[in-house]
C-alpha positions in Angstrom: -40.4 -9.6 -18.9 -37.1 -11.3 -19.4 -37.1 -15.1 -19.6 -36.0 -16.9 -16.3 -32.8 -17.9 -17.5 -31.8 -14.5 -18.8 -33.1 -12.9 -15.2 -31.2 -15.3 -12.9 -27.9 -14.0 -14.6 -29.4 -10.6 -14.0 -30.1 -11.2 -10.3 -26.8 -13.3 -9.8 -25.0 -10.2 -11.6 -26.8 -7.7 -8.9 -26.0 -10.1 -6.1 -22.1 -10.0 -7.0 -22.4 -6.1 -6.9 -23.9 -5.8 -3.9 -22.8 -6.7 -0.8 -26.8 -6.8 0.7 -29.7 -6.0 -1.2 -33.0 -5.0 0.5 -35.7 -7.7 -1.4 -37.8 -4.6 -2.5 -35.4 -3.5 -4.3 -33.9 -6.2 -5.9 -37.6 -6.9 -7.1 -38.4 -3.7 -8.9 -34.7 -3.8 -10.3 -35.2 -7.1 -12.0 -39.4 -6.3 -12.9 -40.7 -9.0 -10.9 -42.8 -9.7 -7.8 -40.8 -10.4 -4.1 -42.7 -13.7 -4.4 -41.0 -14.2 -8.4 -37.6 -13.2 -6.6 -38.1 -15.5 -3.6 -38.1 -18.2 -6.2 -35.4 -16.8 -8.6 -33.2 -17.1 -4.9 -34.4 -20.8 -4.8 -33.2 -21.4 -8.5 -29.8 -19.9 -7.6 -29.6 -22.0 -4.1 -30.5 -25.3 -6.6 -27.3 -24.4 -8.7 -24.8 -23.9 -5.8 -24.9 -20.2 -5.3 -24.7 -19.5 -1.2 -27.5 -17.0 -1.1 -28.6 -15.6 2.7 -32.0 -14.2 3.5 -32.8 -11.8 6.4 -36.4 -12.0 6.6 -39.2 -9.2 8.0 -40.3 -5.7 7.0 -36.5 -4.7 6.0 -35.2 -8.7 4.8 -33.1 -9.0 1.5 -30.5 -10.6 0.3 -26.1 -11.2 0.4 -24.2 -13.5 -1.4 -22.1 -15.4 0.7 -18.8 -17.0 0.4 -19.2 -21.0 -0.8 -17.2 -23.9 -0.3 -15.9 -23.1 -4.1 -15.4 -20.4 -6.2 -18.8 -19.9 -8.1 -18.9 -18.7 -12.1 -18.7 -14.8 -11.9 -21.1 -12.6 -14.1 -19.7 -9.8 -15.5 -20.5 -7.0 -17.9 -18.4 -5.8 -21.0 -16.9 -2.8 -19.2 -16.1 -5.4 -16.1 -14.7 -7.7 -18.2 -12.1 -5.0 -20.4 -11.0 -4.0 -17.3 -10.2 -7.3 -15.8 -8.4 -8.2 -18.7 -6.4 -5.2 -18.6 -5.6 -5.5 -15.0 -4.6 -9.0 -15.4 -2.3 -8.1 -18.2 -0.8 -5.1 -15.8 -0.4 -7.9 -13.0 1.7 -9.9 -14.9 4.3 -7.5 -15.8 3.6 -6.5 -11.9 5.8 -6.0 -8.3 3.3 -8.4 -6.9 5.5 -11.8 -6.5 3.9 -15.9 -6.9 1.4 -14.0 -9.0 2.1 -13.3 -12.7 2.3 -16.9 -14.0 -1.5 -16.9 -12.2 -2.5 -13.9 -14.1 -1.5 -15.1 -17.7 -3.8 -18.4 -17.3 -6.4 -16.3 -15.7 -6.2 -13.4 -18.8 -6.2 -16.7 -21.0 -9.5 -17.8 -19.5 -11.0 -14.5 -19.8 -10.2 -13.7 -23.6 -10.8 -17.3 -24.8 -14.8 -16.6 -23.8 -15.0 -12.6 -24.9 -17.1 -11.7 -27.8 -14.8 -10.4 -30.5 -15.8 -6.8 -29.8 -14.2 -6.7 -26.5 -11.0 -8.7 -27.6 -10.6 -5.7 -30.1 -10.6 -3.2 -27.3 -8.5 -5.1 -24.9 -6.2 -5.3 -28.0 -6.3 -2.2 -28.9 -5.3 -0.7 -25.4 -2.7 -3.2 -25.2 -1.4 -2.2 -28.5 -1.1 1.5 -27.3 0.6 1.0 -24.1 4.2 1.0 -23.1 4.9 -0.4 -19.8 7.8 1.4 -18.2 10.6 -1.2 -18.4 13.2 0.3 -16.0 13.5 -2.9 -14.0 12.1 -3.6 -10.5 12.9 -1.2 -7.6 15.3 -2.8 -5.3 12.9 -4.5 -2.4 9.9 -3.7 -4.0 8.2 -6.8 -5.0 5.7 -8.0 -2.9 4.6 -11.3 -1.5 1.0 -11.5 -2.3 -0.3 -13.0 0.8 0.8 -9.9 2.0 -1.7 -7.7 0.4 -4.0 -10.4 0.6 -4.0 -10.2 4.5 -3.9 -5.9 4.6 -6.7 -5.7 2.0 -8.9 -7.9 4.5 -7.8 -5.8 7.4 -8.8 -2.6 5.4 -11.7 -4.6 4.5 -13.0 -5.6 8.1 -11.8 -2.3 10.1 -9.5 -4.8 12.0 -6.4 -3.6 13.8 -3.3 -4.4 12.3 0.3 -5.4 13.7 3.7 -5.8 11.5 7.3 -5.7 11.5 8.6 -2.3 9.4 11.8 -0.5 8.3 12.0 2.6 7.3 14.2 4.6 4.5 16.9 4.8 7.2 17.3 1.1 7.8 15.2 1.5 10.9 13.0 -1.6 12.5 10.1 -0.8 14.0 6.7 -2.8 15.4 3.9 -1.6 14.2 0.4 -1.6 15.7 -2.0 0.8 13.1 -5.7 0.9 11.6 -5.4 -0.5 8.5 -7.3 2.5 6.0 -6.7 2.1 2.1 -3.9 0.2 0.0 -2.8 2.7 -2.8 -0.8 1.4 -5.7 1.5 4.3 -7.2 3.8 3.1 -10.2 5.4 -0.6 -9.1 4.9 0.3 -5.5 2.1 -0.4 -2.5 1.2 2.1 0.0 -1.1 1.2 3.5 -2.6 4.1 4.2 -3.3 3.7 8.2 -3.4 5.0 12.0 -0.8 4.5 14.0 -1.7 3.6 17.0 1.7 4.4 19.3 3.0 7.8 17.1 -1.0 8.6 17.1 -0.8 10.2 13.5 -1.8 9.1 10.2 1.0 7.3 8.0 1.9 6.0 5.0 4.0 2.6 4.7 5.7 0.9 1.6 4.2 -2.1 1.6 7.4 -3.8 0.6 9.3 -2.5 3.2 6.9 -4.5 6.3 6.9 -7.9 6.9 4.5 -10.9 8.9 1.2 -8.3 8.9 -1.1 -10.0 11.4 -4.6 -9.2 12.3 -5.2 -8.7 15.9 -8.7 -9.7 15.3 -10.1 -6.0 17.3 -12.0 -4.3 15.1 -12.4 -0.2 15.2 -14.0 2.9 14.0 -12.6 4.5 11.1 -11.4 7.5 11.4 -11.7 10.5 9.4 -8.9 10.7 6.7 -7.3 14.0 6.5 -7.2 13.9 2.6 -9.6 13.4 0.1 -9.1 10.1 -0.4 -6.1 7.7 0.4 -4.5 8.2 -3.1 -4.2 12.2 -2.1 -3.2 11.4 1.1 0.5 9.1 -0.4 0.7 11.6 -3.1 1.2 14.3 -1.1 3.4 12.3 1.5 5.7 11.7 -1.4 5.2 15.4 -2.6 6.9 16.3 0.9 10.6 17.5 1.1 13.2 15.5 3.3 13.5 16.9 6.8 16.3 19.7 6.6 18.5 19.5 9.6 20.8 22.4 10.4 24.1 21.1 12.2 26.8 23.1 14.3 29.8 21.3 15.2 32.7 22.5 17.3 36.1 20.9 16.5 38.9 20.8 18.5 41.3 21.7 15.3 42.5 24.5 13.2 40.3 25.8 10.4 42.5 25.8 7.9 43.0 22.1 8.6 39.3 21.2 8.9 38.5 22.8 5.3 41.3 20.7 3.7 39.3 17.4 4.5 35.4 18.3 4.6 35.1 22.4 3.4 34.1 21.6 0.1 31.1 20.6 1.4 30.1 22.8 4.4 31.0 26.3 6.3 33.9 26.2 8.7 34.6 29.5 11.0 37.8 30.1 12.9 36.8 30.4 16.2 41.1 30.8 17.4 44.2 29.1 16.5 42.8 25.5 17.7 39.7 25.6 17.2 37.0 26.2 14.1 32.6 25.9 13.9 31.7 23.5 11.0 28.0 24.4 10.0 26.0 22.7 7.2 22.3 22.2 6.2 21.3 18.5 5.2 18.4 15.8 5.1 20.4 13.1 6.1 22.7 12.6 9.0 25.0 9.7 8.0 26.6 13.0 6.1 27.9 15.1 9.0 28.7 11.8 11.1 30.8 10.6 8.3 32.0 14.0 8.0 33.1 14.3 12.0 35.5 10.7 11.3 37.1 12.2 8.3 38.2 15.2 10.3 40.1 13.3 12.9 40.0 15.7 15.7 37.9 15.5 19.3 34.5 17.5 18.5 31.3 19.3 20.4 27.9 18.8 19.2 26.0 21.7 18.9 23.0 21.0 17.2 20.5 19.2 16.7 19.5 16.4 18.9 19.1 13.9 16.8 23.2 14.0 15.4 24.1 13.3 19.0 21.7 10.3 18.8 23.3 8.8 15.6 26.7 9.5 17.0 25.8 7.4 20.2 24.4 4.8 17.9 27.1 4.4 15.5 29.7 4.7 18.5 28.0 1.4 20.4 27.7 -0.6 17.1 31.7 0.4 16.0 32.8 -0.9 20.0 30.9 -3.8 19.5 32.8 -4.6 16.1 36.2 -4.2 17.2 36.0 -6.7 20.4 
């Protein structure tokens, strides 16, 4: 049997993995009687730890959150990995946190047994971080992971303020699934509640994320696993709109300013049909200006839309 002071690290180790432990369990996983565990719990209760019982048939034990951060126990693989993933968080998107994460990797190698500094500094030593410079809007404020992680966490609804790759704001009222890093990007994975569809959201595109405090039911993910599900939301091709315009001028003219760029039929001597396929609309809008002539929208829906919108917005600038 081990000694009592090599066992409590083993017990305190199983406690941090575990969120609950049945006692049973926890006994035959250490070698030791329930009543040998009940007072290896004791021990760790003297020394600070916040250790709750649920007694009867089916009792055990959880580690709870303290008053202070208690001294973690980790194991070799544990602690490579933390070291690595501190070293990646300080070269990170994730801003107020890499001046953290040196002090904290400093910790964390000044205690490791020479064997794993070797490895850390062997991985470190064969890996090129991608220095292409920070995406435009894409660092992160990390009390803003902090608070989706805990949603995630607790299956609590979620409200925030987003905009889209078209400039769009939106509110946002979702179930909160997975957060998927993918290069120096975040992705929530979550429900939305008013389009009632699963979505991914760039994490540094939403703002002021605020649990509701109503829990739910998760639902079933339609992908394997929330890293599938961005990947192939990324994978997808922009929405192809096809656009017919009628314009109230001669072909010939029309092709002079925008034909380099799209189909324009004569339909008679004043008139012409301007087709063209496209994933964004600000092109044929632009397009329509440049051509300085009256103009019929054909197709689709959503041009008018934009027109209408740009319209109101260009009135209000010129009063």
């Amino acid at each position: 049997m081990a000694n009592t002071s090599d066992r409590t690290l083993r017990l305190l180790s199983l406690l941090q993995t575990h969120r609950y432990w049945p006692g049973a369990e926890l006994a035959d996983r250490l070698g030791v009687s329930v009543r040998t565990l009940r007072r290896d719990i004791d021990r760790l209760r003297e020394l600070g730890y916040p250790v709750h019982a649920q007694r009867g048939i089916e009792g055990g034990y959880q580690l709870a959150a303290g008053a202070t951060l208690p001294p973690l126990v980790i194991d070799d693989e544990e602690a490579v990995a933390l070291a690595v993933g501190l070293q990646a968080a300080a070269q990170g998107a994730v801003a107020g946190i890499a001046e953290s994460s040196v002090r904290v990797l400093a910790k964390v190698v000044q205690v490791m047994p020479a064997r794993l500094r070797h490895r850390v500094e062997a991985l470190r030593a064969v890996t090129v971080p991608a220095d292409w410079g920070r995406p435009v809007g894409a660092e992160i404020d990390s009390s803003v992971l902090t608070t989706i992680a805990l949603a995630c966490r607790d299956a609590e609804r979620l409200r925030f303020a987003y905009t889209d790759a078209q400039g769009r704001a939106s509110d946002r009222h979702v179930e909160p699934h997975r957060l998927v890093p993918v290069g120096r990007r975040w992705y929530l994975v979550a429900y939305d509640l008013v389009r009632h569809d699963w979505r991914s959201f760039r994490v540094d595109r939403l703002s002021a994320p605020d649990g509701t405090g109503a829990r739910f039911l998760p639902r079933e993910l339609p992908a394997a696993d929330a890293a599938e599900f961005v990947s192939g939301s990324l994978r997808e091709p922009p929405r192809s709109y096809r656009v017919e315009v009628l314009v109230d001028a001669p072909a010939a003219a029309v092709r002079t300013k925008i034909g380099r760029w799209c189909s324009v039929e004569e339909i008679d001597a004043e008139r012409s049909r301007v087709r063209m396929t496209t994933d964004t609309l600000d092109w044929p809008a632009m397009a329509m200006g440049v051509v300085g002539a009256d103009f019929q929208v054909v197709e689709p829906q959503e041009l008018r839309d934009q027109l209408s919108d740009w319209g109101a917005r260009f009135t209000r600038a010129t009063r």
